[in-house]
N, C-alpha and C positions, 0 to 999 in steps of 0.2 A: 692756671689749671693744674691740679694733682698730676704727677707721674704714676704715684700707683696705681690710676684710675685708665692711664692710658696702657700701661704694662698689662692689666689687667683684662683691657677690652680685646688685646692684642695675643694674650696666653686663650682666654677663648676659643678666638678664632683659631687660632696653630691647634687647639685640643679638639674642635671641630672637623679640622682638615684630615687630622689622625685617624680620630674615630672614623669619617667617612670612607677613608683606607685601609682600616680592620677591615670592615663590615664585608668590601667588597673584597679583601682578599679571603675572608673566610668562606663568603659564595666561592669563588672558584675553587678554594680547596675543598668542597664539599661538593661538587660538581665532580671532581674527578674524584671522588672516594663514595660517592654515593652507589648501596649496593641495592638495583631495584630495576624490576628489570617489567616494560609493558606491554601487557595483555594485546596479543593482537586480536584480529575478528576474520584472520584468514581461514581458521575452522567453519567458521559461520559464513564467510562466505563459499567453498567447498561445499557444506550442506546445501546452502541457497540452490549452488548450481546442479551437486546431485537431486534435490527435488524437484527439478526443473524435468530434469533427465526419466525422473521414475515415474512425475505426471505423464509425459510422452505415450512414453511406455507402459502406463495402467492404462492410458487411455485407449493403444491399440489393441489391449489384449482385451478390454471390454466391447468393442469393436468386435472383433473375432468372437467373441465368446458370444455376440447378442447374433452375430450373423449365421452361427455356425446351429444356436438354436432356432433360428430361423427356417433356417435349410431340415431341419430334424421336424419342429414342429409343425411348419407353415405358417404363410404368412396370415391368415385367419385366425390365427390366433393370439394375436395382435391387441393387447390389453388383458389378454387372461394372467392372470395370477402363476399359474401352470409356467410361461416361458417368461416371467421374469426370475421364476423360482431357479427354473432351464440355464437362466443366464448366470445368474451369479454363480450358480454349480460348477458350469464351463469355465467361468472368471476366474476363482477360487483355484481349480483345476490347474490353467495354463499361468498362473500367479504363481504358485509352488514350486514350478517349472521353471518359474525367469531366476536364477539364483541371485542377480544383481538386485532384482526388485525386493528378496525375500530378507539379504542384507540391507537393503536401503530399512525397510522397515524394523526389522528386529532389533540393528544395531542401534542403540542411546532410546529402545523406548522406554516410555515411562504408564505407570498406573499409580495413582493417584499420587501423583508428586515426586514419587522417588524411582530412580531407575530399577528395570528389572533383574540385571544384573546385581545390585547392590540389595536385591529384594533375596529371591531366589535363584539358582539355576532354572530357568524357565524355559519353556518351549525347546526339547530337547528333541522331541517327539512329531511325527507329521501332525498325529492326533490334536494334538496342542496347538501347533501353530494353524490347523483348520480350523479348531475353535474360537482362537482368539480373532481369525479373521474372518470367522464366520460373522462374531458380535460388529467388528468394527466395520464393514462395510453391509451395506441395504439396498434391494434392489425391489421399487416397486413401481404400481400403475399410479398416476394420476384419477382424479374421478372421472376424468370423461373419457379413461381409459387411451386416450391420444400420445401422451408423455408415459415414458419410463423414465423414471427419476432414478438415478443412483447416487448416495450417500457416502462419504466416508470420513471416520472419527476415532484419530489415536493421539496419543502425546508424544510429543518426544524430550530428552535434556540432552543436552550439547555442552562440557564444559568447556569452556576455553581457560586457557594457562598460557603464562606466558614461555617465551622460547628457549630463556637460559635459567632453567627453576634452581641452580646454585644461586643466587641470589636471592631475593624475596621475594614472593608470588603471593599472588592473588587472585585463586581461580574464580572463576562466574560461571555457574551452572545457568543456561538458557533453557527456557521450558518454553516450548510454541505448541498447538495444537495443529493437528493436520487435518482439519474438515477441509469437503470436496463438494462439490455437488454437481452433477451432471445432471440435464434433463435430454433427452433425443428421442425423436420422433423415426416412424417406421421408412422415412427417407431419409434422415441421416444413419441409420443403423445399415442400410440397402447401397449407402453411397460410400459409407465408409468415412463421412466428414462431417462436423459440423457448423451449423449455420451460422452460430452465434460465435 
């Protein structure tokens, strides 16, 4: 048998065993120099649980607001047009009122795709922000006048970034929509709860 065929098969292997000993000490040296730092979704879950918190919370103040035109209108009046108008008035009203609700909302919203801060200085004004909430929430009858359906539909962006931005980042702007829909009848609005 040749020697230089065995020296041969034998320098492979040792060049092998090297190279496999780069490789891996180049991972760890790149491990500890790696400058990259990841995106958590702790924002995003904070928003989850403030939504959580501001549903609650529109839900009693529409509550209030449908009982409080109740007590104003009576209860006969019950499918008119007139006290769901009554209601979102009152809704709108004691809305303005919650500051916590008026930041849940205002803060990261968006109109068509892009935030409104990155848009304009927006809603500076009560004016303003009546209007805007005038358009995004609806309060009406059903046909058989039994149900008042109430509506609601806004955007919002959420960027998340990661936590040590000296490093490399990577923000994600999250875009969700905030529809609602509510339907309650003239005993959940009397009881103060719903059924469903």
């Amino acid at each position: 048998m040749n020697s230089r065929g065995q020296v041969f098969a034998l320098y492979l292997v040792v060049l092998t065993f090297v190279m496999c000993l780069v490789v891996i000490g180049m991972y760890f040296v790149q491990q500890k120099t790696l400058d990259s730092s990841v995106i958590l979704p702790k924002d995003f879950l904070v928003m989850l649980d403030r939504q959580d918190v501001f549903d609650i919370s529109e839900e009693n103040l529409i509550f209030e607001a449908c009982n409080d035109s109740l007590a104003s209108l009576g209860e006969n009046m019950w499918g008119n047009e007139s006290l769901a108008k009554q209601c979102k008035s009152n809704f709108l009203n004691n809305l303005l009122k919650d500051e916590k609700s008026i930041n849940f909302i205002f803060d990261g919203l968006a109109v068509e795709g892009k935030r409104i801060s990155e848009v304009k200085e927006a809603f500076d004004t009560a004016d303003e922000k009546i209007n805007f909430l005038n358009n995004a929430y609806s309060f009406g009858f059903s046909e058989d006048k039994k149900v008042l359906k109430i509506g609601r539909n806004f955007d919002r962006i959420l960027r998340l970034k990661a936590d040590d931005r000296k490093k490399i980042n990577f923000p994600v702007d999250v875009e969700w929509k905030f529809n609602r829909a509510l339907e309650l009848n003239i005993e959940e609005v009397k009881n103060g709860l719903r059924n469903s």
